[in-house]
C-alpha positions as CSV (number, residue, x, y, z in Angstrom):
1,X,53.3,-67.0,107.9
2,X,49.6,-67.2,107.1
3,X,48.9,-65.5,103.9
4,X,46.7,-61.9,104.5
5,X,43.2,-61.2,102.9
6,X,43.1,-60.6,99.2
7,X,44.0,-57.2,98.1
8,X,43.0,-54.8,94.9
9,X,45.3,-54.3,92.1
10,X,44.0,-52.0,89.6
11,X,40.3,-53.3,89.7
12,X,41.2,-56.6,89.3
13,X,41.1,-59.4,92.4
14,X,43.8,-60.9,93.5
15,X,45.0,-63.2,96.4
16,X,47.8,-62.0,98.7
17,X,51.8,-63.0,97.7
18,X,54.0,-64.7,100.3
19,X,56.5,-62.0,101.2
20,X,59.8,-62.9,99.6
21,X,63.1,-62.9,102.0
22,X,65.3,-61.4,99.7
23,X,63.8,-58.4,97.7
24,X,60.0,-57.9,96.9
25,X,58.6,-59.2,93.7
26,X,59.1,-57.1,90.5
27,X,55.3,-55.5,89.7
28,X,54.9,-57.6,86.1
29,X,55.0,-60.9,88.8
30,X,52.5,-59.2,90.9
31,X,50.4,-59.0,87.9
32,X,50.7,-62.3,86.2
33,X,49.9,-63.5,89.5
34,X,47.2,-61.3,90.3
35,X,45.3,-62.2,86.6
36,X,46.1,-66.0,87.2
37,X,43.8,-65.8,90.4
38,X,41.2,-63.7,88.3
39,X,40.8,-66.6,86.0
40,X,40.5,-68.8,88.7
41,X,38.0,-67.4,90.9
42,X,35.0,-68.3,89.2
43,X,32.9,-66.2,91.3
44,X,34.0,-62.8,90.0
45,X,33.8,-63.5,86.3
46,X,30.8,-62.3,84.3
47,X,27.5,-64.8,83.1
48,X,28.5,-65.9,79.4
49,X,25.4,-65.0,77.2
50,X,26.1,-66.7,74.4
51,X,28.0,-70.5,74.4
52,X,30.6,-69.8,72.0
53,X,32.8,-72.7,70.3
54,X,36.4,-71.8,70.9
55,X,37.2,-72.7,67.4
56,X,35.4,-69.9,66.0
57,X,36.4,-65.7,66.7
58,X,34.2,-63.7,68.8
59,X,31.3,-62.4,66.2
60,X,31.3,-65.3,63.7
61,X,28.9,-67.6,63.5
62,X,30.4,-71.3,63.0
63,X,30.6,-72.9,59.8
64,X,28.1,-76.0,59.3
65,X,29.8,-79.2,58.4
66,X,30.4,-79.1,54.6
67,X,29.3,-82.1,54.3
68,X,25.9,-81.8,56.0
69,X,25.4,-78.0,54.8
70,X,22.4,-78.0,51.9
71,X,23.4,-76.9,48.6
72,X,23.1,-73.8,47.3
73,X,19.2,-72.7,45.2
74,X,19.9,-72.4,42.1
75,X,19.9,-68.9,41.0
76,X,16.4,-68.1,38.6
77,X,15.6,-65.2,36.6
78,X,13.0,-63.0,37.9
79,X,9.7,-63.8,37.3
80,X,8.4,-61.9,33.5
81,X,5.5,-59.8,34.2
82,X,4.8,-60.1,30.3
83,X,4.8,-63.9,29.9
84,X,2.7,-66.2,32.9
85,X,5.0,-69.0,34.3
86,X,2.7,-72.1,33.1
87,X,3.5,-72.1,29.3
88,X,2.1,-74.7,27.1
89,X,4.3,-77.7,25.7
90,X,5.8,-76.4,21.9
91,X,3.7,-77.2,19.5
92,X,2.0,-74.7,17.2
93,X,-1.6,-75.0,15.6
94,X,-0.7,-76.6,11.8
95,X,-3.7,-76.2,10.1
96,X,-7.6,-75.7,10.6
97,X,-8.9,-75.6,14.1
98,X,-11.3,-78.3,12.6
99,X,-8.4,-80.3,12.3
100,X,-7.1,-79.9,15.5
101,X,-10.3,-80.5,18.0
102,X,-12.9,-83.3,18.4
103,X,-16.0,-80.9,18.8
104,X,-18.1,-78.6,16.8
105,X,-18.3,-75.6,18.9
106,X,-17.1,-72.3,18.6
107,X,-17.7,-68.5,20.9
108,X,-16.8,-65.8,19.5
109,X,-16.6,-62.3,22.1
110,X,-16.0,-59.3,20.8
111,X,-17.3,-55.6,20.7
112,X,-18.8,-53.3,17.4
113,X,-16.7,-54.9,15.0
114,X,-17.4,-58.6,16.0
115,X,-21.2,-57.5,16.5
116,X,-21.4,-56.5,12.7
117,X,-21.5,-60.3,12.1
118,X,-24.3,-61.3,14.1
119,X,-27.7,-62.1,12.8
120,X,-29.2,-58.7,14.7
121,X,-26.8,-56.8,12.5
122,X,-27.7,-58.9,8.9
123,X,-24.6,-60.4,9.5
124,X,-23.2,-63.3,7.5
125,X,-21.1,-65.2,10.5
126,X,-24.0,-67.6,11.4
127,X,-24.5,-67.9,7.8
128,X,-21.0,-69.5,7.0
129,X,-19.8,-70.7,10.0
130,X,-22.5,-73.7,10.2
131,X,-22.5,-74.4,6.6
132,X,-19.1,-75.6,7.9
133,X,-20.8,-77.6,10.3
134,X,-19.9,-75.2,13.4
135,X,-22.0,-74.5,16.2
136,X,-21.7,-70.6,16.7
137,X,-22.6,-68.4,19.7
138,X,-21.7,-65.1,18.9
139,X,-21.0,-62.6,22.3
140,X,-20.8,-59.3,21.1
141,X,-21.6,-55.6,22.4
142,X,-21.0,-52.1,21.2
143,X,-18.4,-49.8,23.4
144,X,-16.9,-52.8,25.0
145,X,-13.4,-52.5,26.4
146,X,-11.1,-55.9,27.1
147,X,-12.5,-56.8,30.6
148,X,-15.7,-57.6,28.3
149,X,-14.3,-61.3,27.8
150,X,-14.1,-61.9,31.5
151,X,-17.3,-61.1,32.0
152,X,-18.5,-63.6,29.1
153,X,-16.5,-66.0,30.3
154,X,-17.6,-66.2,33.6
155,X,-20.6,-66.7,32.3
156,X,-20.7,-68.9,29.2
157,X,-17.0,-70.9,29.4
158,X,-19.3,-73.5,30.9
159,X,-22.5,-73.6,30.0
160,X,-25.5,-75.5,31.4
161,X,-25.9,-79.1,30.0
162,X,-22.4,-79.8,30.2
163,X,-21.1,-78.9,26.8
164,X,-18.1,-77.2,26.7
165,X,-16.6,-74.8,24.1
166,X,-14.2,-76.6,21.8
167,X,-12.6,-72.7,20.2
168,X,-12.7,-69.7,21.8
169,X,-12.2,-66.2,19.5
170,X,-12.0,-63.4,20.8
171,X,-11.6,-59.3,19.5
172,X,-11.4,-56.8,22.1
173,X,-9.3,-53.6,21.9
174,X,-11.0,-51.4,19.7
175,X,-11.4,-49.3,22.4
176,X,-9.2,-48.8,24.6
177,X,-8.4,-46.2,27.4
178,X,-4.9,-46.5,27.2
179,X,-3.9,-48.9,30.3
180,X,-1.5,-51.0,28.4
181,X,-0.2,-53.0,30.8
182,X,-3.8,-53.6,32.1
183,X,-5.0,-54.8,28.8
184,X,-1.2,-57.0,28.7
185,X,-2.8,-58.1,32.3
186,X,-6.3,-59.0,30.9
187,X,-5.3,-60.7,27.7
188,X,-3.0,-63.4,29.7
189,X,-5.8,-63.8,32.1
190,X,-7.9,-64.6,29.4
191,X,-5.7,-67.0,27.5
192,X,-4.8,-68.9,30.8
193,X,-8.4,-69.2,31.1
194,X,-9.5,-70.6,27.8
195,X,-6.3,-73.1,27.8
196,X,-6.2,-75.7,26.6
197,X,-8.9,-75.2,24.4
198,X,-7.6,-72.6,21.0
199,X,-7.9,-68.9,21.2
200,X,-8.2,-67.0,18.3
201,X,-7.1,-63.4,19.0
202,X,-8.0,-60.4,16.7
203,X,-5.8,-58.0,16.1
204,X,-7.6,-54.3,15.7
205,X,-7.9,-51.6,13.1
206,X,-5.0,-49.1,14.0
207,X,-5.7,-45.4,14.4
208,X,-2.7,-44.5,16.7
209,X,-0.3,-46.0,18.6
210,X,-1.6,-47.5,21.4
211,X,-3.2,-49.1,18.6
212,X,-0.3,-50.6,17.4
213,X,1.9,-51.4,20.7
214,X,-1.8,-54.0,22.2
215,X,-1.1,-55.4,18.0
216,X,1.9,-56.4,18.5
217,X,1.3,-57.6,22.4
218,X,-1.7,-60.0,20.5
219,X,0.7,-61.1,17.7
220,X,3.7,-62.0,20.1
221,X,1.3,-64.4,22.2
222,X,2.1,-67.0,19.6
223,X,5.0,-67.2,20.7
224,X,4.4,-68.5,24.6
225,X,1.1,-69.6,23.5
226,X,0.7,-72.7,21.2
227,X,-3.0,-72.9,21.8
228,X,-3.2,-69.0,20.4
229,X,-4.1,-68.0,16.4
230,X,-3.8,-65.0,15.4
231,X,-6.3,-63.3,12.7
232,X,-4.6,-60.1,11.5
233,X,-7.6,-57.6,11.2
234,X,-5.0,-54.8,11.7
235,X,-3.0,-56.0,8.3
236,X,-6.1,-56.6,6.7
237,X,-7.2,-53.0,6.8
238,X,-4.2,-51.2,6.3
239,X,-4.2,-52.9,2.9
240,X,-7.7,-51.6,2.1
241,X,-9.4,-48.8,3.5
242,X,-12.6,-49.6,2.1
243,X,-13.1,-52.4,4.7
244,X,-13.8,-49.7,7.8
245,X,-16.9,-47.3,7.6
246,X,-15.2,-44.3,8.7
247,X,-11.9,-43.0,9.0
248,X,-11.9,-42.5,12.1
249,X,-13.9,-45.4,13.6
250,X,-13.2,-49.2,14.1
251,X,-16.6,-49.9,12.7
252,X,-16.4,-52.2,9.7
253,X,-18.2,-51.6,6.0
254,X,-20.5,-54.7,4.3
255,X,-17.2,-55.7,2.6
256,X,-15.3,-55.1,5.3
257,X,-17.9,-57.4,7.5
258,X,-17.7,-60.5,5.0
259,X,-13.9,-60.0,4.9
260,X,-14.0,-60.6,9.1
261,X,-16.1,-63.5,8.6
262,X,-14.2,-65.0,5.3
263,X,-11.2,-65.0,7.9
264,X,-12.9,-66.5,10.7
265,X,-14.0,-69.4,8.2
266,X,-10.5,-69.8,7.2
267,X,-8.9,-70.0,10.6
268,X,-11.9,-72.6,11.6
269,X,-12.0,-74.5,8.6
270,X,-14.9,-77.4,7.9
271,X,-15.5,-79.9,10.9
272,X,-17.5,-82.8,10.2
273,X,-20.2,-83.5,7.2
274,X,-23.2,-82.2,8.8
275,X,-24.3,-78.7,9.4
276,X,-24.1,-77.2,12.5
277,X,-26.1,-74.3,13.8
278,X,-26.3,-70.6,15.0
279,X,-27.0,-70.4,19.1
280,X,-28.6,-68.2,20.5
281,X,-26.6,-65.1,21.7
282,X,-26.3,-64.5,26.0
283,X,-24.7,-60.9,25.5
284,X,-26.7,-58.8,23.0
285,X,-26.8,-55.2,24.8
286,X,-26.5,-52.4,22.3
287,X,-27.0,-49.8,24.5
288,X,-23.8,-48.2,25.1
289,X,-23.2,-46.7,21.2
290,X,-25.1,-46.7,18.0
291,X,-23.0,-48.4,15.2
């Protein structure tokens, strides 16, 4: 007998079942036949979306080859917001700075207490420093904050002519509007800036302690820095309050200005056997405070 057109079973197609001549099939038959045509009939089964290996459950994604899968990254501490990520190679500043570069020239940038040692103010800097055969330039404004140095920088790092600067001092801080991790942010621009060439960084007269936390910010940069030297003015006046004008104000007395330049000396040593010079100064506004 010719087999009749397929009929439903609960949803699912299936092709009509020779009728048996002893009793009718049990209903799990009927069903194992009826999904064994399903799978068959590859017109009523769904579009596959995704090509799946049978090797792998539904919802995994396979597993690369271990032999061709890349290694692992190494696993790095995150980056310090404190220290920059270029550091320079481990080896501190021995001596005199006139030991350890082949030029003779020096900036200094700093604010009112730097600007006590210019010539404008009867300063002795440009007095001592080229008797010890420096060429000095001597940046320095009242009421400056940190940012100051940038601004000389940009200006003066490279001067016209072609001669560079072979030390770079700088003391900023005095005042300070309290940003500390925007002074932090300043003072690694600044020595990233003047590397390789040494920095001599200044610590500052402490009247508080914001003060005290930017001293010991400049006093760790030793540390990271090789190329930095640090002159302790903060130290220096806590041992003697007869180097600062007023009790209240960074502003340095006549001893207190010789003692500023005695240390610079020291730090710079004597370079050469001739006498060098005092240049003349780019930044020299005194506008923004009276000393």
């Amino acid at each position: 007998m010719r087999a009749g057109p397929p009929v439903g079973f609960n949803g699912a197609c299936m092709i009509g079942v020779p009728r048996a001549t002893t009793v009718a099939l049990s209903v799990l038959a009927l069903s194992l036949v009826a999904l064994t045509a399903c799978a068959g009939d590859e017109s009523a089964a769904p579009p596959s979306r995704v090509d799946v290996p049978e090797t792998v459950a539904l919802g995994e994604v396979p597993a690369e080859p271990v032999a061709t899968r890349p290694p692992a990254p190494p696993t790095a501490p995150p980056p310090s917001t404190d220290v920059p990520a270029t550091l320079a190679p481990d080896e501190r500043i021995a001596g005199p700075l006139a030991d350890e570069v082949f030029g003779n020239r020096v900036l200094l940038i700093g604010d009112d207490v730097l600007a006590t040692t210019a010539p404008r103010f009867l300063g002795t800097m440009c007095d001592v420093l080229p008797a010890q055969g420096w060429d000095v330039e001597i940046d320095a404004e009242p009421g400056r904050f940190v940012d100051f140095a940038d601004t000389v920088l940009d200006r003066r790092l490279r001067p016209d002519g072609g001669l560079d600067w072979d030390v770079v001092g700088v003391m900023l801080g005095n005042w300070f509007d309290g940003d500390y991790d925007a002074y932090a942010r300043a003072v690694t621009t600044l020595i990233d800036t003047v590397q390789p060439r040494p920095l001599v960084l200044y610590t500052v007269t402490e009247f508080g302690p914001n003060h005290v936390r930017i001293n010991e910010f400049v006093r760790d940069r030793v540390r990271f820095h090789p190329n930095v030297v640090v002159i302790d003015w903060a130290a220096t006046t806590s041992e003697d309050g007869n180097l600062v004008k007023f009790p209240d104000k960074p502003t340095p007395s006549e001893e207190g200005e010789r003692r500023l330049v005695a240390l610079t000396a020291e730090v710079l040593g004597t370079i050469g056997d001739s006498p060098g010079s005092c240049l003349p100064a780019a930044f020299e506004d005194d506008s923004a405070i009276v000393l």
